[in-house]
C-alpha positions as CSV (number, residue, x, y, z in Angstrom):
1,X,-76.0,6.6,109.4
2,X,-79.1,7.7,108.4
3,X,-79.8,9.0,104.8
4,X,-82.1,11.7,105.9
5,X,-79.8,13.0,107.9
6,X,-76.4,12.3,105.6
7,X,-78.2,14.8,103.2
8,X,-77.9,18.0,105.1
9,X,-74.2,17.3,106.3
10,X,-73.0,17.2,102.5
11,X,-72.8,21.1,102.3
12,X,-70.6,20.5,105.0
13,X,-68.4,17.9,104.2
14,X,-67.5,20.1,100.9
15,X,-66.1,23.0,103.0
16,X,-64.3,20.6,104.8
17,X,-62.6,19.3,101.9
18,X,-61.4,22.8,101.2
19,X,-59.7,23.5,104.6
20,X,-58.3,19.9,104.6
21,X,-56.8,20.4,101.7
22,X,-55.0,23.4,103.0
23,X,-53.9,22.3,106.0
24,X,-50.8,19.5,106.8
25,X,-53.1,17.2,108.9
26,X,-51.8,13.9,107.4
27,X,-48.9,12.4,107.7
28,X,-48.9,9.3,105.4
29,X,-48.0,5.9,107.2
30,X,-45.9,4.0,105.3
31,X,-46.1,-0.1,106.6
32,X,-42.4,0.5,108.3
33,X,-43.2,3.5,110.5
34,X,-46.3,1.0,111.8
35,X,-46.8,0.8,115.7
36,X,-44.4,-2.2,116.9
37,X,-47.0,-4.7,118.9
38,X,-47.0,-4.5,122.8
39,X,-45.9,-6.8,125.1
40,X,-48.5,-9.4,125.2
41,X,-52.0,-9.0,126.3
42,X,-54.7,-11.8,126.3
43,X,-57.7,-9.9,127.1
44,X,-59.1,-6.4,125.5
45,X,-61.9,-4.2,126.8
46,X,-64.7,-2.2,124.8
47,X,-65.0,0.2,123.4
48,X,-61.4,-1.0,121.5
49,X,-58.6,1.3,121.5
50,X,-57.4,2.7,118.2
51,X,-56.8,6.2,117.4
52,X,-60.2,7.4,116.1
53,X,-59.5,10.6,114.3
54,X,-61.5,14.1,114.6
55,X,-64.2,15.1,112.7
56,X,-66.5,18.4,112.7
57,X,-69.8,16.7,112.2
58,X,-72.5,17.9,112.2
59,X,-71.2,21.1,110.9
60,X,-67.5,23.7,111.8
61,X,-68.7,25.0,115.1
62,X,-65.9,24.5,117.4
63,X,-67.7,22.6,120.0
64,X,-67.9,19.9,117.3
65,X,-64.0,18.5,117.6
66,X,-64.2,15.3,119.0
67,X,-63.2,11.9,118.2
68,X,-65.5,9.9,115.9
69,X,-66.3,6.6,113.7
70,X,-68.8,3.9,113.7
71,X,-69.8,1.8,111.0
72,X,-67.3,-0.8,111.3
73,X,-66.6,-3.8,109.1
74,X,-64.0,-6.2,109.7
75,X,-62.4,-9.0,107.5
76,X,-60.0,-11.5,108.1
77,X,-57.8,-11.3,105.0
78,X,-54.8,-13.6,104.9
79,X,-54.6,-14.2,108.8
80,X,-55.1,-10.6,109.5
81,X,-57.9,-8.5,110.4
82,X,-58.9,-5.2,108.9
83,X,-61.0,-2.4,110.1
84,X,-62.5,-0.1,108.2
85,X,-64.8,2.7,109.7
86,X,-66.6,5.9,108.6
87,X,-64.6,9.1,108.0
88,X,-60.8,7.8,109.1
89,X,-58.9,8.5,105.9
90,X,-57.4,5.0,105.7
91,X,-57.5,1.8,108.0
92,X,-56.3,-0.5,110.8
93,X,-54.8,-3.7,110.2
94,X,-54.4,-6.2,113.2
95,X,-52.3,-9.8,113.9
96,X,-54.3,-10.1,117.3
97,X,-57.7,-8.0,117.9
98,X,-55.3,-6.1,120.4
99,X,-53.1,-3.6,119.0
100,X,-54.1,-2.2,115.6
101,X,-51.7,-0.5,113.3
102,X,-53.2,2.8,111.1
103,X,-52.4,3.1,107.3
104,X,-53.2,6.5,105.8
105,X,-55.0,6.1,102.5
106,X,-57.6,8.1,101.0
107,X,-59.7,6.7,99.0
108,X,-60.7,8.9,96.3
109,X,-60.8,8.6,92.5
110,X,-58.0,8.8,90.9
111,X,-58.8,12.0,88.7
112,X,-60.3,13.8,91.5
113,X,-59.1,15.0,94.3
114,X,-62.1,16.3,96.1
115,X,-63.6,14.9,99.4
116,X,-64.6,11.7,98.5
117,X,-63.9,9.5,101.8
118,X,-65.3,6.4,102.8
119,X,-68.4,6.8,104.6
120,X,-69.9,3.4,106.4
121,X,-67.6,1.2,103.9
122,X,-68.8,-2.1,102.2
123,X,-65.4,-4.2,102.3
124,X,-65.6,-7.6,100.5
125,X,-63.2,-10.4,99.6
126,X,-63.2,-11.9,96.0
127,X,-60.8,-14.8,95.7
128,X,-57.7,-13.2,96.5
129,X,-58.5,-9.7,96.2
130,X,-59.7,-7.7,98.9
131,X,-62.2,-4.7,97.8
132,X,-63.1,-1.5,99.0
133,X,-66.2,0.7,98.1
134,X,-68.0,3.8,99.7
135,X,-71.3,5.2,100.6
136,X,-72.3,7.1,97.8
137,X,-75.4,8.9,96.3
138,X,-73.8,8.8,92.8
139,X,-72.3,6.7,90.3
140,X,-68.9,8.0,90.2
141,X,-66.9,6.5,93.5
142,X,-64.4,3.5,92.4
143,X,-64.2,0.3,93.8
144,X,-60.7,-0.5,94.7
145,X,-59.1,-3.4,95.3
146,X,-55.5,-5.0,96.7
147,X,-54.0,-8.1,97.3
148,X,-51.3,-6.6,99.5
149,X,-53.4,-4.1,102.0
150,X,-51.2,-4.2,104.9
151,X,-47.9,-2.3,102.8
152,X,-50.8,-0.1,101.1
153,X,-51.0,-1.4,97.6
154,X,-54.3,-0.5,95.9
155,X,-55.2,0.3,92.7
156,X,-59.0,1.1,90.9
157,X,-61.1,-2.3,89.9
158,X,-63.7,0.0,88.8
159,X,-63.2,3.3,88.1
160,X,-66.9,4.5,88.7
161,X,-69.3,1.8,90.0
162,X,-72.7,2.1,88.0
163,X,-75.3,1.4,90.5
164,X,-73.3,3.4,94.0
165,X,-76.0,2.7,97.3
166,X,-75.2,3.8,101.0
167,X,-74.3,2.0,103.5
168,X,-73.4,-1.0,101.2
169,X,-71.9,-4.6,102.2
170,X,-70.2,-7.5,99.9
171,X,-71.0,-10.8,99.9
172,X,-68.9,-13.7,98.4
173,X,-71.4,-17.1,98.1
174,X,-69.6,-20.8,98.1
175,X,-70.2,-20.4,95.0
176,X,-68.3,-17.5,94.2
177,X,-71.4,-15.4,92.9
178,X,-71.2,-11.6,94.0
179,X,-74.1,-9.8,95.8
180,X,-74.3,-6.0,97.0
181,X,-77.0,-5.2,99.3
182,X,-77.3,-1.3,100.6
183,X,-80.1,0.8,101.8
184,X,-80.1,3.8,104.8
185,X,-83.6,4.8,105.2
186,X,-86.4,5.7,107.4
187,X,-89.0,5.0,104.6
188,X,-87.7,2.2,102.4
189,X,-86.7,-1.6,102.6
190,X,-82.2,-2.3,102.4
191,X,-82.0,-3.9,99.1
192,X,-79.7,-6.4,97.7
193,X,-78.7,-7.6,94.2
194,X,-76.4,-9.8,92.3
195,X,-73.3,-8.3,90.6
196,X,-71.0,-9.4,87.7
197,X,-67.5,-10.5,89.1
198,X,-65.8,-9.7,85.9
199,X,-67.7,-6.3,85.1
200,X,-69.4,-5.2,88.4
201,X,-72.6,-4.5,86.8
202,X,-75.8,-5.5,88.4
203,X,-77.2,-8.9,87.0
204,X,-81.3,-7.5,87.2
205,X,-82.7,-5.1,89.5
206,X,-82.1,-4.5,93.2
207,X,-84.8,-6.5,95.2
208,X,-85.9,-5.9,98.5
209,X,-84.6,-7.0,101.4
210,X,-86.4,-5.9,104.9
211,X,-88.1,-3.6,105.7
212,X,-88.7,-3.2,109.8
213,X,-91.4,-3.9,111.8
214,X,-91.3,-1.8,114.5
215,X,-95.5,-2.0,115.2
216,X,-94.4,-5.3,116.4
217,X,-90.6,-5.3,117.9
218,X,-90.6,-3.4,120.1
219,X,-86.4,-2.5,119.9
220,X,-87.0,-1.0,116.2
221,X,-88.6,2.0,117.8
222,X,-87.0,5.5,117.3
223,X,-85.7,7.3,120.4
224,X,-83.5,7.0,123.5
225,X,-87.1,5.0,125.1
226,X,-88.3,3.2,121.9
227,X,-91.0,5.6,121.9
228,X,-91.2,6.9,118.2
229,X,-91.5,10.1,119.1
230,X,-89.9,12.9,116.3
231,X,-88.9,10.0,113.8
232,X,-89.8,7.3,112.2
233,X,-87.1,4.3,112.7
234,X,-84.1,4.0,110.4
235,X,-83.0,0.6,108.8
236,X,-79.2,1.0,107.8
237,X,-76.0,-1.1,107.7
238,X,-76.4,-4.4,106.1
239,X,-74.6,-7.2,106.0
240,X,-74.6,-11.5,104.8
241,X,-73.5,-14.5,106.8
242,X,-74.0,-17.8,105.6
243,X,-74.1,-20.6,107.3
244,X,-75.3,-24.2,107.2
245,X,-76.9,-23.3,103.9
246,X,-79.1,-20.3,105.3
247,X,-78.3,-16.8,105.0
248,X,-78.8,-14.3,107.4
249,X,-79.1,-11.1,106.3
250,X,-78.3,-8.4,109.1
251,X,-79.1,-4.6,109.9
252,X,-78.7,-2.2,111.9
253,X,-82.0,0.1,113.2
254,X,-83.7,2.3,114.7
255,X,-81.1,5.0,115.3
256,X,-77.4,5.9,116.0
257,X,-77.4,7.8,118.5
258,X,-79.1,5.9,121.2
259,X,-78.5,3.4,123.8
260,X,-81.0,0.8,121.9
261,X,-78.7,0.6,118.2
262,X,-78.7,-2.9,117.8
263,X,-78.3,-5.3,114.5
264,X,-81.0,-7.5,113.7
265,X,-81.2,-10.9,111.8
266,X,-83.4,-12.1,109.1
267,X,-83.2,-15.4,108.2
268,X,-83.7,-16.8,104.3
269,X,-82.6,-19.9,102.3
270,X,-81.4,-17.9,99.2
271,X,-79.0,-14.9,99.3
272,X,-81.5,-12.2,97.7
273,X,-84.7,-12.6,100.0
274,X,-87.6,-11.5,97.4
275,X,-90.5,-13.7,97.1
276,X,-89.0,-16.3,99.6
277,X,-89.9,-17.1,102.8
278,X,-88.0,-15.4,105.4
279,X,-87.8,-15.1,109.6
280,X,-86.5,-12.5,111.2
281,X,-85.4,-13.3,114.7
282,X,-87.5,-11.5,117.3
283,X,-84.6,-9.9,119.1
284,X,-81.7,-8.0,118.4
285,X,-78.4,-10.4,117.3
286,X,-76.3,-7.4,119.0
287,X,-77.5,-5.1,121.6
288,X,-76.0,-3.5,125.0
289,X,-78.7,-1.2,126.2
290,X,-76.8,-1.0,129.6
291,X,-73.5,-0.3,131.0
292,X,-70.6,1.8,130.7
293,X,-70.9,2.0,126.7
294,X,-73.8,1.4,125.2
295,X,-75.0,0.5,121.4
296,X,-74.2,-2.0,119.5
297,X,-75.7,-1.5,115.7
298,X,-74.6,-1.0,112.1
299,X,-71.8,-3.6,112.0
300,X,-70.6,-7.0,110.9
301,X,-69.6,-10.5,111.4
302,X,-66.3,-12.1,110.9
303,X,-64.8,-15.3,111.9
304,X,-61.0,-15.3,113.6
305,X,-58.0,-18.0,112.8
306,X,-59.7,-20.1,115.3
307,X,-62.7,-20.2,113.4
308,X,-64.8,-18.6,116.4
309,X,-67.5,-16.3,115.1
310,X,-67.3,-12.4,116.4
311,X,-69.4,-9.2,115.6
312,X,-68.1,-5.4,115.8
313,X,-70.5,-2.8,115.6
314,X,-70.4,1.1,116.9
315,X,-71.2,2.1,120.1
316,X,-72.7,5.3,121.2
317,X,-71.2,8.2,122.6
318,X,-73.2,11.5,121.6
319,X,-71.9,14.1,123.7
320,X,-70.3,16.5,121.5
321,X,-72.9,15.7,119.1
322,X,-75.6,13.2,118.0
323,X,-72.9,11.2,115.6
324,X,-69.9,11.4,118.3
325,X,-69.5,7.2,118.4
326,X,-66.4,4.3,118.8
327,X,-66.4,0.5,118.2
328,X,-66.7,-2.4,120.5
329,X,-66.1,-6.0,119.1
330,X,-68.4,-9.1,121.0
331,X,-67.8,-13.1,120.8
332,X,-70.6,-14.6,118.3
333,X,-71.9,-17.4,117.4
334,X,-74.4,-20.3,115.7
335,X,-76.8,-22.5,118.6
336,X,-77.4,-25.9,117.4
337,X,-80.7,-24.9,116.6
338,X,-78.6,-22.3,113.9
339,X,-79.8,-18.9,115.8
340,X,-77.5,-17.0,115.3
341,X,-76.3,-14.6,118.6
342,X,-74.2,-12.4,120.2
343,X,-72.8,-12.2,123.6
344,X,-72.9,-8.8,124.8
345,X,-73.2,-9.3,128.6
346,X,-70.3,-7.8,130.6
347,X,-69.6,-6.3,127.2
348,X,-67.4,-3.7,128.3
349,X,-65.7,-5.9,131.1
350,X,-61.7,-7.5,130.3
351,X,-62.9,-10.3,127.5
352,X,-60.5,-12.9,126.2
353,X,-59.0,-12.0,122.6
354,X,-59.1,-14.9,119.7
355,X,-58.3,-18.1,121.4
356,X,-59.2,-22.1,120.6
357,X,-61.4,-21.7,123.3
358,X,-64.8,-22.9,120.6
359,X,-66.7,-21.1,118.8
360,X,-68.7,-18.0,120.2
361,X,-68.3,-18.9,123.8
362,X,-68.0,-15.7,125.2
363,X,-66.0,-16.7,127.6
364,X,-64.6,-13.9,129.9
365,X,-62.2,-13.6,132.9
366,X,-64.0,-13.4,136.2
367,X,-62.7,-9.8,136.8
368,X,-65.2,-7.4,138.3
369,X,-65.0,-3.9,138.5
370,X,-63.9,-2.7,141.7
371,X,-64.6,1.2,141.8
372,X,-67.8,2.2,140.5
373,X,-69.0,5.0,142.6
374,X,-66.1,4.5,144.8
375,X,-64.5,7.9,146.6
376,X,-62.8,9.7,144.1
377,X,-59.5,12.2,144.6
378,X,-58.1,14.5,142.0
379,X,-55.7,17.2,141.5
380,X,-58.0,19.8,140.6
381,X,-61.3,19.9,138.7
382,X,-63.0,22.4,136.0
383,X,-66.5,24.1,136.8
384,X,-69.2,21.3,136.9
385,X,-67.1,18.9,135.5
386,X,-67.0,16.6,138.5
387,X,-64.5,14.3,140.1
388,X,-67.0,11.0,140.2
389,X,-67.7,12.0,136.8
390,X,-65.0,9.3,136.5
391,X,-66.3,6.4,137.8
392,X,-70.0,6.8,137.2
393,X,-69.9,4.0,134.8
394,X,-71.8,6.4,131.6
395,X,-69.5,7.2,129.3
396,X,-71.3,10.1,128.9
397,X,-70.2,12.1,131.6
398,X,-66.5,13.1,132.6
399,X,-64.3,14.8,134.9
400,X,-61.9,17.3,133.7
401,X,-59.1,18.6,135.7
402,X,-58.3,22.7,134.9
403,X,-55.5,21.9,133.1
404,X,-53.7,19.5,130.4
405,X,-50.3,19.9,132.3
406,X,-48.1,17.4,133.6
407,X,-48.4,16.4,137.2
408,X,-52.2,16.8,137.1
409,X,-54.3,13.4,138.3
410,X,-57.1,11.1,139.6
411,X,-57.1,8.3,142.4
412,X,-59.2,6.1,143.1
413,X,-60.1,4.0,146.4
414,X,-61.3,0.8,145.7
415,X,-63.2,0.4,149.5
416,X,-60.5,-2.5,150.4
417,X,-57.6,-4.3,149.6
418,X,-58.4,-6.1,146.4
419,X,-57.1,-8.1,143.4
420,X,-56.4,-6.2,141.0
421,X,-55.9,-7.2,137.3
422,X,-56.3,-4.6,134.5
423,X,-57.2,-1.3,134.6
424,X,-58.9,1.1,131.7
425,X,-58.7,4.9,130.8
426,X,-61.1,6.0,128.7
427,X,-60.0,9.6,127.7
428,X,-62.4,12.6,127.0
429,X,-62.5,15.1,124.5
430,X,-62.3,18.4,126.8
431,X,-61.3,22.0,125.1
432,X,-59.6,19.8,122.1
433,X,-57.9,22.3,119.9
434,X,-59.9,24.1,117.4
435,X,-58.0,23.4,114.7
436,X,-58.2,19.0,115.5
437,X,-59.6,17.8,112.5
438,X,-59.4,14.7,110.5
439,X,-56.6,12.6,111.1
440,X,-53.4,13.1,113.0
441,X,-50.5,10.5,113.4
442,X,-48.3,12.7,115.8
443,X,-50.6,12.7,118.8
444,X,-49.8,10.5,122.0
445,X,-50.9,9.9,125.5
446,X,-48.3,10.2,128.1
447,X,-49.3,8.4,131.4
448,X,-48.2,6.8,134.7
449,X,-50.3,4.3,136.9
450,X,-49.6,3.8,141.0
451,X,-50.9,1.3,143.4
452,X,-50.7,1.5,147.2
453,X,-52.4,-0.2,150.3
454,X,-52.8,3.0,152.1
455,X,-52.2,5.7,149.7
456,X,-49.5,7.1,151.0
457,X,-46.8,5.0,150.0
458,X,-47.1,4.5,145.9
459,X,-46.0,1.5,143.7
460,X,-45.3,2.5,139.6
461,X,-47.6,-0.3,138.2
462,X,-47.2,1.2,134.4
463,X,-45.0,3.7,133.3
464,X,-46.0,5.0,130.2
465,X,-43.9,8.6,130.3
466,X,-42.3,7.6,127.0
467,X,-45.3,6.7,124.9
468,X,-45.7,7.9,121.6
469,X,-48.8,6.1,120.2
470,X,-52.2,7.5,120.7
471,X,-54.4,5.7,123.2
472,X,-57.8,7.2,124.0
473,X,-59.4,3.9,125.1
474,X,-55.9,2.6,126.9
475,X,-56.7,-0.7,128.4
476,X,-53.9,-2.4,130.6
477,X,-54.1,-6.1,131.3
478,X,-50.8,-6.6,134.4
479,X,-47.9,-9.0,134.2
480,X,-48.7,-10.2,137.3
481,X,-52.3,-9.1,139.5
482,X,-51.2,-6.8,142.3
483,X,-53.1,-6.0,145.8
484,X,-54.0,-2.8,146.2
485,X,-57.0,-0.9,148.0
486,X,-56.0,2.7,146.0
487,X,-55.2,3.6,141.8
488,X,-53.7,6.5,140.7
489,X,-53.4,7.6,137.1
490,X,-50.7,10.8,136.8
491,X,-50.8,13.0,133.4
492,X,-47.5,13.8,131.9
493,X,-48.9,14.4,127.9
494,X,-52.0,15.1,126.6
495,X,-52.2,15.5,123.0
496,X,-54.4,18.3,123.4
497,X,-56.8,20.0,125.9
498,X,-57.6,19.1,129.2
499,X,-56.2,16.1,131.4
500,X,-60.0,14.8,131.3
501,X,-61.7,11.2,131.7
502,X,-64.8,9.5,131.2
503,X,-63.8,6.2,133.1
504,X,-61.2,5.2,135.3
505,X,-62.0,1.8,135.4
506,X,-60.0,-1.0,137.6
507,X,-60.8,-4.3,136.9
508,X,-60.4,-7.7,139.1
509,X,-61.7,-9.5,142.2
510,X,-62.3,-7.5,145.7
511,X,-61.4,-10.7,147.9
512,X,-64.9,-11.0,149.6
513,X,-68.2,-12.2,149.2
514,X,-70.1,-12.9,146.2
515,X,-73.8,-11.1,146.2
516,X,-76.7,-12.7,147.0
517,X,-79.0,-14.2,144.4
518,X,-82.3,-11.9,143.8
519,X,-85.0,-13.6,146.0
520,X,-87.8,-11.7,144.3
521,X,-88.4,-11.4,140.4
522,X,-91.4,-10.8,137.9
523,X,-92.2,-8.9,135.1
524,X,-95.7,-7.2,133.9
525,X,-96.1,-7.1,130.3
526,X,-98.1,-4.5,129.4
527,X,-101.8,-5.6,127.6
528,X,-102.4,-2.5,126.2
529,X,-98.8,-2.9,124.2
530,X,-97.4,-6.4,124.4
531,X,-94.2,-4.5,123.4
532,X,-93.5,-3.2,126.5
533,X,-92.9,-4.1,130.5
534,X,-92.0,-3.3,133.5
535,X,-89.2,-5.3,135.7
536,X,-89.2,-5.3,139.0
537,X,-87.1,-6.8,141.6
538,X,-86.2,-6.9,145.3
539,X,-82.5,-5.3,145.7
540,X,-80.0,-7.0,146.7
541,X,-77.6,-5.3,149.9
542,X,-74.1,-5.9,148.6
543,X,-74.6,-5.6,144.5
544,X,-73.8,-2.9,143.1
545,X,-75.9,-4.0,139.6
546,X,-77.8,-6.8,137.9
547,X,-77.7,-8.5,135.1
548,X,-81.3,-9.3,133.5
549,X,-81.2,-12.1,131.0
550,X,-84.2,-12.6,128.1
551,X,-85.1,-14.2,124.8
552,X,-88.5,-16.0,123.1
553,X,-86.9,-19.5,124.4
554,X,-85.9,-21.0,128.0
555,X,-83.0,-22.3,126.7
556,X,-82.2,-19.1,124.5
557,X,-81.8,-15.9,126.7
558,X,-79.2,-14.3,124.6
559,X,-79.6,-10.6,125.1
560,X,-78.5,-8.7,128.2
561,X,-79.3,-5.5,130.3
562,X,-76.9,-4.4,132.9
563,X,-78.8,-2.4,135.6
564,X,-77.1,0.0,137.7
565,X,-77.8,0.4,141.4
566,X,-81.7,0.2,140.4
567,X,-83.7,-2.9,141.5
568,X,-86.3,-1.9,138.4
569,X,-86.2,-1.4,134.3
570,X,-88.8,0.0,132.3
571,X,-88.4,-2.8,129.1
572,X,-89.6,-1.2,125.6
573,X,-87.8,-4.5,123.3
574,X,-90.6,-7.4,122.9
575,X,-91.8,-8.9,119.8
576,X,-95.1,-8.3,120.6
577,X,-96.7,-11.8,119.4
578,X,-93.7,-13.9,121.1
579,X,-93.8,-15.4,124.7
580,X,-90.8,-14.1,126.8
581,X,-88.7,-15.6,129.0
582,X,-86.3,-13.9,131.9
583,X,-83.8,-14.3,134.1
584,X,-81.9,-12.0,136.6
585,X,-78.0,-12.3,138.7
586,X,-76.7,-9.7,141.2
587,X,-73.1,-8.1,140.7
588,X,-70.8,-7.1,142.6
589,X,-67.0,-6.5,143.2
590,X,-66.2,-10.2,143.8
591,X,-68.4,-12.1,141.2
592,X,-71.9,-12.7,140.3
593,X,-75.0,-14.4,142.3
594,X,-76.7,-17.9,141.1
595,X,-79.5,-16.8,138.5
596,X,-82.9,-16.7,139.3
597,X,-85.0,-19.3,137.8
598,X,-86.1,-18.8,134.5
599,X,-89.7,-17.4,134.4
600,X,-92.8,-17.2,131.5
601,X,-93.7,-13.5,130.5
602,X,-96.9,-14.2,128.0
């Protein structure tokens, strides 16, 4: 989050403070009453499903309850992964990437009890010791530390840390020397600088880091079209992974709240990057410009018990406001040349969960969504708030039925009889209660799926009636896959407002033909600003989008746009002294085309 724009919201934040501390939002989690694991699952589905708590950013007005947190850092500790995000009054803790189990904890100093919560978190591990620091203007937030996180057992490590910096990260060298870089900033470089393990005070000054480029990459332009238009761009959200000796320093730019938030790489042979050589790769390491949810910036990169690399970063939502974002996790990885990617295409499709399937393979199930734009039938439906609102694939939009009540719902035909193998509901915020803020640990989605051939006679695919766990992003891999031409979802609980969703998304194989590969493809880079193209293509009859591969190598096209029902992108993301190279495939319900051959953009 930019610091700019974190500067007006602290007037905010300290009213906030006062009515939380009036109210009986929380209700502490102690590690018994956790969330008893599912049966099991091996895929997941961005954005993940946890239960992001409410916040009034950017200021009380009503219309600012919604669901938010982005910033995301997670560490294995001990065989288990932790999340920590902005603004959730505690943390998740997970055996599986799957289902992840809230602790309540508010970190705040221990002889002040004001607001004081962790805002884009730097989370670190020391040895043993797992610690815990928050953005902070000032010198006075603590760093804490635990060696026991999952039952809740922290205590201060240092009761005000001298130096403070936003958006920090912790690094842990081979060596065991201690670096914090930090930096949110439209006008300044991140920073990074080495700090005493025993005494956490800086060892020198804090030395630059980066600073971004964006007169030559294209993708580090502010604005929903790269355009630089009211803003200069903002660098934010760093982060260190070594490996094979070289460091490589990420970040997260231009902006938050648009499609294009991505995390770029710089790459250096020393941990603090001032007066050393240093390349920064031309693209993006994580960016999903395209599809259902979109963004991918201001994260970090962790490696599971299989040793296979993965990134989580926040995705973009901004509907209720410009900060209304969730979290998607993506397969990473080294190339034997050490670049260092991320696989972001299909990124919001079924993807298979930690596995010894190698490192950063990306490997996904070959289950295609089967109702986009598909006929849609519902129960009822408030003012403009649109039944194919549903199924639109922008997580944007939403339909919203006029009421909350049980009995209200949504089907969906999927055009034919088809395979079908998991299905997602991706909740909206609609008329959420005005008094829905921070974080509540009572709140549950009540459901029940159907399937039928000819929608009159209904199968119970998932019963859910009795849930008590919160569920916003609800993703459901079957026992078995099931064939089924029509889905119905059936509301029995909302945990407050409207019975309303964003996407209703069934996922699997719609037992025909694959598309046809795109016979026609080229792209016209722009002279006047080598930055910028435009992608054209011949459509393709029974695709219902494309996939349009690129990169600065043949062998190297690691970024990823999804196109919807278009057959042409305006592209805005070049390094603009870097020869390009692209690819496209057609999509549709049953699989993907061959790609087209790889072609030269100079």
């Amino acid at each position: 989050m930019g610091i700019q724009r974190i500067k007006k919201k602290i007037t905010s934040y300290i009213v906030m403070a006062i009515i939380f501390q009036c109210t009986f939002l929380l209700c502490p989690v102690s590690y018994s009453q956790l969330v008893a694991p599912q049966r099991e699952q091996h895929t997941y589905c961005n954005p993940i499903n946890i239960d992001y708590g409410y916040t009034p950013i950017p200021d009380f007005t009503e219309w600012g309850r919604h669901r938010a947190t982005a910033d995301p850092v997670i560490v294995n500790y001990k065989g288990d992964y932790y999340l920590f995000s902005t603004n959730q009054w505690g943390y998740w803790w997970s055996k599986d990437m799957l289902n992840w189990n809230f602790i309540s904890k508010k970190f705040l100093r221990p002889w002040n009890q004001g607001y004081d919560e962790l805002c884009a978190p730097a989370v670190g591990i020391i040895g043993d010791t797992m610690i815990v620091f928050g953005s902070t203007y000032t010198r006075t937030f603590t760093i804490w530390m635990s060696t026991n996180p999952k039952a809740n057992e922290w205590k201060p490590l240092i009761d005000s840390f001298e130096i403070g910096g936003w958006d920090p990260a912790f690094f842990t060298d081979d060596d065991g020397r201690l670096y914090m870089y930090n930096g949110s900033s439209n006008t300044y470089p991140t920073y990074g600088v080495e700090l005493n393990r025993k005494t956490f005070r800086p060892i020198g000054t804090r030395m630059p880091m980066y600073l971004l480029q964006d007169w030559r990459y294209g993708w580090q332009r502010f604005g929903e079209h790269m355009d630089n238009t009211f803003l200069d761009p903002f660098i934010e959200g760093s982060w260190m992974t070594k490996h094979n000796g070289k460091y490589y320093f990420q970040y997260g730019a231009p902006g938050t709240e648009f499609s294009g938030y991505a995390d770029g790489v710089v790459v250096g042979s020393q941990p603090l990057f001032d007066g050393i050589e240093i390349a920064p790769q031309s693209d993006p390491l994580s960016m999903k410009l395209g599809g259902f949810a979109r963004g991918a910036g201001h994260g970090s990169t962790f490696r599971d018990n299989y040793k296979n690399y993965w990134h989580v970063s926040t995705i973009m939502l901004s509907v209720k406001n410009n900060f209304e974002r969730r979290i998607g996790i993506w397969p990473a990885g080294f190339d034997k040349d050490d670049v260092m990617y991320c696989n972001t295409a299909f990124g919001d499709y079924p993807a298979w969960l930690p596995s010894l399937q190698g490192e950063g393979s990306g490997v996904r199930p070959n289950w295609m969504l089967l109702n986009y734009n598909k006929p849609i039938t519902v129960s009822s439906t408030l003012g403009g708030f649109h039944a194919n609102n549903a199924n639109d694939e922008d997580i944007k939009t939403y339909w919203s039925a006029a009421t909350g009540d049980k009995g209200e719902w949504i089907q969906t035909d999927l055009g034919n009889t088809s395979t079908v193998n998991a299905i997602q509901i991706n909740y909206a915020d609609q008329d959420v209660d005005s008094n829905r803020l921070g974080k509540w640990n009572d709140q549950y989605h009540q459901y029940k799926l159907y399937s039928s051939s000819d929608g009159k006679k209904w199968n119970v695919l998932v019963d859910k009636s009795n849930n008590k766990t919160d569920v916003p992003h609800e993703y459901v891999e079957l026992e078995k896959p099931v064939q089924a031409r029509f889905i119905k979802l059936e509301n029995i609980h909302m945990p407050t407002g409207k019975f309303a969703i964003s996407g209703l998304r069934v996922f699997g194989n719609g037992n025909g033909a694959k598309p046809d590969a795109v016979r026609t493809f080229f792209v016209l880079r722009t002279e006047k600003d080598k930055r910028s193209g435009w992608i054209k293509w011949n459509p393709v009859s029974n695709a219902y989008a494309y996939n349009i591969y690129y990169g600065t190598a043949p062998d190297k096209l690691y970024n990823c746009i999804m196109v919807l029902q278009n057959n042409e992108y305006w592209f805005k993301a070049m390094d603009k002294l870097k020869t390009y190279y692209f690819s496209i495939e057609a999509i549709n319900e049953n699989g993907v085309s061959e790609k087209t051959r790889v072609i030269e953009v100079k």
